[in-house]
Structure formats: structure tokens, C-alpha cells
C-alpha positions, 0 to 999 in steps of 0.5 A: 660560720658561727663560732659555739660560746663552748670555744669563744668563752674558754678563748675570750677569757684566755686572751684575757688572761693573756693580755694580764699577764703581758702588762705584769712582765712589762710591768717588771721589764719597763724601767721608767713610770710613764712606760709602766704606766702605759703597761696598766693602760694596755692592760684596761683596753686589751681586756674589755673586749674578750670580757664582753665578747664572753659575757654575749657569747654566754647569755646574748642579747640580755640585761647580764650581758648589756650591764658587762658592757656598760661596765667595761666601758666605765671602766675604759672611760675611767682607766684612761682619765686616771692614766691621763691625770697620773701621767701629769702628775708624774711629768709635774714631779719629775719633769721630762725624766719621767 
């Protein structure tokens, strides 16, 4: 049973937005930065797959849709290289209360 892009459009980009707001009540709710941290990281992993889903249920298989994915998978590689390094930083600074 295949699933129109008029539902799988309108719900991919809700769990985005989902998911957005879960890592900004998370963020007020966390107290240390490493668990903040791991908010942000949640929130640049758990979007990049309702964005692409999005992006081929509109256009399918097209340069559009392939370029969203590129996308999203710089920024996933990006996202967790920068929460790796700022987790470093924040473990050299302050130590194992971080």
C-alpha cells in the first residue's frame, strides 16, 4: 500500500518540527552542557530523515531531491564532528562535571 506525498509530506515535516521542539524543551530541561549537548545532536539526526523522506515523496527520484540528501548527510557528518569536538572542549574545561 503506497502512501500519497499529500499525507507523507504534511507528516514528515511534522515530525520535524516534532522533534524540534522535543530538543528545545530538553534544552530547558537538561542541566549539564554535555546533556544539552546531546539534545542538539538528537535534534540534527532525528531531522534529516522526515526532510528527505519530504523532499522524494514531493519530486522522487530527481537532481532536487538527491541534493537534499547530499545535504542532510553534510550536515549529519558535520553536526556530529562539531558535537564531538564541543564535547572535548567541554570535558577539557571542566573536567569530569561537565
Amino acid at each position: 500500500m503506497a502512501v500519497s506525498a499529500d499525507i507523507l509530506v504534511p507528516l514528515a515535516l511534522a515530525l520535524t518540527v516534532a522533534a524540534a521542539w522535543l530538543a528545545c524543551l530538553s534544552l530547558l530541561r537538561l542541566r549539564r552542557a554535555l546533556d544539552r549537548l546531546h539534545a542538539v545532536a538528537f535534534l540534527n539526526a532525528a531531522a534529516a530523515l522526515p526532510i528527505s523522506a519530504a523532499a522524494f515523496a514531493t519530486d522522487g527520484l530527481s537532481v532536487r531531491s538527491v541534493k537534499v540528501v547530499l545535504v542532510m548527510l553534510l550536515t549529519l557528518g558535520w553536526g556530529a564532528a562539531l558535537a564531538h569536538a564541543t564535547g572535548r572542549a567541554l570535558l577539557l574545561r571542566d573536567g569530569p562535571a561537565a
